[in-house]
matplotlib code that plots the C-alpha trace (Angstrom):
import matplotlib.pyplot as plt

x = [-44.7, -43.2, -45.0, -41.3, -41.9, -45.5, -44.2, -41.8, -44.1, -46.2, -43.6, -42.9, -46.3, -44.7, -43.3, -45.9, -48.9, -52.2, -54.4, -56.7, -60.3, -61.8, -58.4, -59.2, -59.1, -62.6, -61.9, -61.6, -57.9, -56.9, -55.3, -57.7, -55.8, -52.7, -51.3, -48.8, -50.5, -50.7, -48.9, -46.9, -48.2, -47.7, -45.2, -43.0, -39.7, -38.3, -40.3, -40.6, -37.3, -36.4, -38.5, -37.2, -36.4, -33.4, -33.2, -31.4, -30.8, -29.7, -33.0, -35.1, -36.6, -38.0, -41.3, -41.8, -44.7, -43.6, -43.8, -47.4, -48.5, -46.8, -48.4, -52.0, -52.0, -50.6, -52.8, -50.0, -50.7, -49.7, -46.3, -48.0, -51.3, -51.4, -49.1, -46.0, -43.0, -41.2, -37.8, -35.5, -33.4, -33.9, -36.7, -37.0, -39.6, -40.0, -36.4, -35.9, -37.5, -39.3, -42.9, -44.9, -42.2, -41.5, -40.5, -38.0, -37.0, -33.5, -32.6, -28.4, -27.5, -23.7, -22.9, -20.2, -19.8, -21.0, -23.6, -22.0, -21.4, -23.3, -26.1, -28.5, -28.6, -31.6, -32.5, -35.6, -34.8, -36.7, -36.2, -33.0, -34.8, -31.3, -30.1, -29.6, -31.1, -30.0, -33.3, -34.7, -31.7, -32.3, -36.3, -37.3, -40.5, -40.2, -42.1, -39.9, -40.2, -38.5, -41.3, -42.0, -40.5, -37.3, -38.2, -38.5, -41.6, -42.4, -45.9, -47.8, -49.7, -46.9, -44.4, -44.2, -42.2, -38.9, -36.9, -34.1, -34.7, -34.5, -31.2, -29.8, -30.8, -28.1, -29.7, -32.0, -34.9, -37.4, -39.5, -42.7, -46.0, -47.5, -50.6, -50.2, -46.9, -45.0, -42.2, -43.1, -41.3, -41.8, -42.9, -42.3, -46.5, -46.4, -49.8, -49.8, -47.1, -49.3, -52.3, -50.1, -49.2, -45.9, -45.2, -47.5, -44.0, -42.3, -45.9, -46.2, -42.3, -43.1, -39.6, -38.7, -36.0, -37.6, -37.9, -39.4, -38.9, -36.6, -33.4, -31.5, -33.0, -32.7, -29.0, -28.5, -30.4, -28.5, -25.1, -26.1, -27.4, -24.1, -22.1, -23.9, -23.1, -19.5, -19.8, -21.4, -18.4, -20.6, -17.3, -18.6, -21.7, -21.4, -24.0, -24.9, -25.6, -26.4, -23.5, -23.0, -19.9, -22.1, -25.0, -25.2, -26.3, -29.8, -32.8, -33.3, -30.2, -29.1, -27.1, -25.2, -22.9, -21.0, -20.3, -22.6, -22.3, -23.1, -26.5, -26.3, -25.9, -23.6, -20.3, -19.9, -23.3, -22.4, -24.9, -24.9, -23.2, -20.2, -19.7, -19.9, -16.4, -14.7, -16.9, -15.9, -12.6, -12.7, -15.2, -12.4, -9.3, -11.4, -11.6, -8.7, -7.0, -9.8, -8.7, -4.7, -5.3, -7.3, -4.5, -1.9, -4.0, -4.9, -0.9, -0.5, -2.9, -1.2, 2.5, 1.4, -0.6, 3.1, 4.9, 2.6, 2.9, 6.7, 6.3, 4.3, 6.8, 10.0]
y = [12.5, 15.0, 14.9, 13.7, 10.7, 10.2, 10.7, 8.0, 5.8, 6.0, 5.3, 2.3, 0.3, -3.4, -3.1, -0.9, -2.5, -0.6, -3.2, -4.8, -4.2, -7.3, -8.0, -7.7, -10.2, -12.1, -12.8, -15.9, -14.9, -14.1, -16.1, -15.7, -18.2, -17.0, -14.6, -17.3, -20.4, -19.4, -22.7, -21.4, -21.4, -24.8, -22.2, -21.8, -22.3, -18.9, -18.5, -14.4, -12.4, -12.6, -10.0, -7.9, -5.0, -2.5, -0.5, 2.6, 3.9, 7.3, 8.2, 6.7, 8.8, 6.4, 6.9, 3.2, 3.4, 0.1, -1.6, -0.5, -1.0, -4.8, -5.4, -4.3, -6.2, -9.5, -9.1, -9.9, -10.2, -7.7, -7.8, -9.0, -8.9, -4.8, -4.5, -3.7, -1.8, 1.1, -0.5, 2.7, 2.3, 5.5, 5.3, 1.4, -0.4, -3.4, -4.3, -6.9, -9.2, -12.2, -14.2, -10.9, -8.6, -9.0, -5.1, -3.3, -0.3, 0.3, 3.6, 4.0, 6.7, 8.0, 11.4, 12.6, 12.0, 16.3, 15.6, 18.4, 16.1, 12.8, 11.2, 9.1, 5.9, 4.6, 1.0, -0.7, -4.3, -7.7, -10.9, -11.1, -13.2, -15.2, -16.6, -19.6, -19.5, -21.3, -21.7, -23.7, -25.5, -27.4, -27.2, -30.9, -30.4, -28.6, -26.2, -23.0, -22.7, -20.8, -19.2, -18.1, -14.7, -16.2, -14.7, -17.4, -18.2, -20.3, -22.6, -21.8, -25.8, -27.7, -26.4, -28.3, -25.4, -27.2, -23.9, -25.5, -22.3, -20.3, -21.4, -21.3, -18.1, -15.8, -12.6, -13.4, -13.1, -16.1, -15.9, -18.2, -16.6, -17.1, -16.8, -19.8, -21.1, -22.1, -20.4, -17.1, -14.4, -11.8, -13.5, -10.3, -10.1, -13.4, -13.0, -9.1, -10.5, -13.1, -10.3, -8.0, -5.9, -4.5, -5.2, -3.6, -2.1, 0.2, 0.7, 2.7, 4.0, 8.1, 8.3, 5.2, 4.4, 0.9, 0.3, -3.0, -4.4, -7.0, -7.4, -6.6, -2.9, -2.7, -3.1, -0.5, 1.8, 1.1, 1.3, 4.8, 5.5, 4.7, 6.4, 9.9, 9.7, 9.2, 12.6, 14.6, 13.5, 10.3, 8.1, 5.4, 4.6, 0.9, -2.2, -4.4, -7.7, -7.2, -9.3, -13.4, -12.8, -14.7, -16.5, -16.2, -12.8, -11.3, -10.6, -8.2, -5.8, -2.4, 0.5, 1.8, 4.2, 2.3, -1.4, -3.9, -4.8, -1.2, -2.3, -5.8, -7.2, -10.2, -9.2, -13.0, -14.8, -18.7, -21.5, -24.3, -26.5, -24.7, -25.0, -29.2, -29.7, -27.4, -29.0, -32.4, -32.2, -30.1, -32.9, -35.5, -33.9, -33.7, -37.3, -38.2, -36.0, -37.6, -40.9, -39.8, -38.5, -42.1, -44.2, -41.9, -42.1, -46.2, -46.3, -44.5, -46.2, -49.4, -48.1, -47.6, -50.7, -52.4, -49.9, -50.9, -54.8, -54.4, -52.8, -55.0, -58.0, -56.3]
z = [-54.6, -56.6, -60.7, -62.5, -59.5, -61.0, -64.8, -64.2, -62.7, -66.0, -68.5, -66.9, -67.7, -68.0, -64.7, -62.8, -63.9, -62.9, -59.9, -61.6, -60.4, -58.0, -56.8, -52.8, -49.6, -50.0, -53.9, -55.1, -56.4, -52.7, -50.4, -47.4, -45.0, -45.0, -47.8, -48.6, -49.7, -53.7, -56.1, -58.7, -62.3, -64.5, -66.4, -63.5, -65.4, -65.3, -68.8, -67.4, -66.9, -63.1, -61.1, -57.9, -56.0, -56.0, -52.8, -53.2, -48.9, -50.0, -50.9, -47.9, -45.8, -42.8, -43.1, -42.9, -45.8, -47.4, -43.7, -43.6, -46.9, -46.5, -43.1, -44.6, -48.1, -46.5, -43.2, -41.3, -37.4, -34.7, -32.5, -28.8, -30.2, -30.2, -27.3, -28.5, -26.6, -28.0, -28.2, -27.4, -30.5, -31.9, -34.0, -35.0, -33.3, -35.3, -35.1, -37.1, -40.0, -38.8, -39.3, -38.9, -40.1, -43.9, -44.0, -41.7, -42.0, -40.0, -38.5, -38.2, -36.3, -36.7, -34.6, -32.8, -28.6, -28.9, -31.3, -33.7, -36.7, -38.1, -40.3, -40.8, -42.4, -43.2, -45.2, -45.4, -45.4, -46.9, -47.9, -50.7, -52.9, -53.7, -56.9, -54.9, -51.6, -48.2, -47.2, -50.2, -49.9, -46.8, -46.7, -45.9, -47.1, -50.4, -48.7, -50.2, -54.0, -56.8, -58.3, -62.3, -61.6, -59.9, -56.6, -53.4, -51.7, -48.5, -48.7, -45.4, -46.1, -46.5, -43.9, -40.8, -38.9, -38.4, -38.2, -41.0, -42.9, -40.3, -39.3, -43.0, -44.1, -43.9, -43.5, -40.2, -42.4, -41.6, -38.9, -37.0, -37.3, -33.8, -35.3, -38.3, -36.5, -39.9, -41.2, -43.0, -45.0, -47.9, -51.4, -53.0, -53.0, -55.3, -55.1, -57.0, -59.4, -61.1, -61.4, -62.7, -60.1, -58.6, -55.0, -52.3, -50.9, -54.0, -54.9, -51.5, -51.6, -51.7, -52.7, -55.4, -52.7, -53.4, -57.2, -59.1, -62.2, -64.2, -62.4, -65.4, -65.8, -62.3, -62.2, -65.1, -63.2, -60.0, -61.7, -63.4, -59.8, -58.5, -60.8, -60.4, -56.7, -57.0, -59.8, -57.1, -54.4, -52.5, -53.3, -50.4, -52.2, -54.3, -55.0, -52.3, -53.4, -57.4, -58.7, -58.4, -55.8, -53.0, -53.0, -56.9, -56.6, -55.1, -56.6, -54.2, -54.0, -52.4, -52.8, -49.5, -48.5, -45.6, -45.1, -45.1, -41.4, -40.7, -41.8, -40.4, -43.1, -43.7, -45.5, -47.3, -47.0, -47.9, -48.6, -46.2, -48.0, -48.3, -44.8, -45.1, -46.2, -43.5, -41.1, -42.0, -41.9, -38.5, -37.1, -38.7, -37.1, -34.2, -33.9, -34.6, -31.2, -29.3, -30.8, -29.8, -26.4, -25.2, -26.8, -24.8, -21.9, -21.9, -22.4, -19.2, -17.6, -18.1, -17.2, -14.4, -13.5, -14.4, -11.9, -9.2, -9.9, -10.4, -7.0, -5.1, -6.5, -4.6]

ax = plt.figure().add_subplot(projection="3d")
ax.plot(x, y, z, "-o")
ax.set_aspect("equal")
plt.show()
């Protein structure tokens, strides 16, 4: 990390709060069982200024430190117990976020057919952390809650592993833990937020491609971010995700330099509800051709039960 990383890092002491001492699995403040399991505070009203992450993918390198650093602090399990394939997709061999994978980092390759001319893209992806989120939406349980810092968490002892989250989320983000088989997803280290500390993945970001603090400074950082790009002739590069067009905006945002698909991300994420009116009135209009095509076809049906009496009589 170069020393103006490390300068910046220590003028920024609200938001990149030194670990306290003690703070380490077997303490009483850990969650031993499952990472996940921590209640939010009796002051969970949103009494802080909304927490989360600003991801800027020009800066990434891939070294995949943040998917380290977030598989060691939460303790989360291995893919196949230790035996894990390399996938053959360039360089990604996690592939995707799920129960065990809270951090991916994604690997885009763009070169010619000759190989002359291309680039990299490279995004580590989480959970979005939305404004309003799908999956708290349609938790049964009331398992998923919106935490003091407005990020969202899933509670390992109250979900019954129905998969309703995983379905609604948007972004492909919820997985099953094989090992505690519930639902399971990033909680933005809930656990290092109420001690204090910044997420285990910007800690470990050699670059500050992953960056922590209020969501409001982070979006005048990523707008300034933005704006230099376009100055030094990066005219493709915009905000993914930091305004309230979908979703009511995300509390974990990015800055890219291609469409969101190209990442596989979802250019219009929706809540689930939004898709109950459509639905209706599809299932309705449905109906009511099912309903059409029986009374044309009991009609037919007894034309020609007449045409074969009126027969039968000459």
């Amino acid at each position: 990390m170069s020393s103006g990383a490390a300068r910046q890092r220590d003028s920024e002491p609200a938001v990149r709060a030194q670990q306290p001492q003690g703070l380490t699995p077997g303490t009483p403040s850990w969650d031993s069982s499952s990472r996940v399991q921590l209640k939010p505070s009796s002051a969970a009203t949103l009494a802080q200024a909304p927490m989360g992450l600003y991801t800027d993918t020009t800066v990434c390198i891939g070294c995949k430190a943040c998917e380290v650093a977030c598989k060691e602090w939460n303790q989360l399990p291995a893919t196949g117990g230790g035996k894990h394939e390399m996938s053959g997709d360039s360089y990604d061999n996690t592939r995707q976020l799920d129960g065990i994978h809270w951090r991916h980092v994604k690997f885009i390759e763009q070169f010619s057919e000759d190989r002359t001319d291309g680039r990299w893209l490279m995004m580590s992806d989480v959970c979005k952390h939305c404004v309003n989120a799908p999956c708290l939406e349609v938790c049964p349980t009331g398992a998923i809650i919106r935490t003091e810092f407005d990020t969202v968490v899933i509670q390992s002892d109250t979900c019954n592993g129905c998969r309703a989250c995983i379905g609604a989320c948007p972004f492909g983000v919820i997985g099953i833990n094989d090992v505690s088989n519930v639902a399971q997803k990033c909680t933005l280290c809930y656990d290092r937020l109420q001690a204090g500390m910044e997420p285990a993945c910007s800690q470990a970001c050699p670059t500050d491609s992953i960056r922590f603090g209020p969501i409001r400074e982070l979006k005048q950082q990523a707008q300034a971010r933005v704006e230099q790009l376009h100055e030094r002739g990066e005219t493709r590069a915009y905000l993914y995700g930091a305004d309230d067009k979908f979703l009511g905006g995300l509390n974990s945002f990015y800055l890219l330099v291609d469409q969101p698909e190209v990442y596989g991300l979802p250019v219009n994420p929706k809540m689930p509800t939004r898709n109950l009116i459509p639905s209706s009135l599809f299932s309705t209009a449905g109906a009511m051709v099912l309903a059409l095509l029986a009374m044309v076809g009991l009609r037919k049906r007894r034309m020609d039960e007449r045409a074969g009496e009126d027969r039968e009589h000459v």
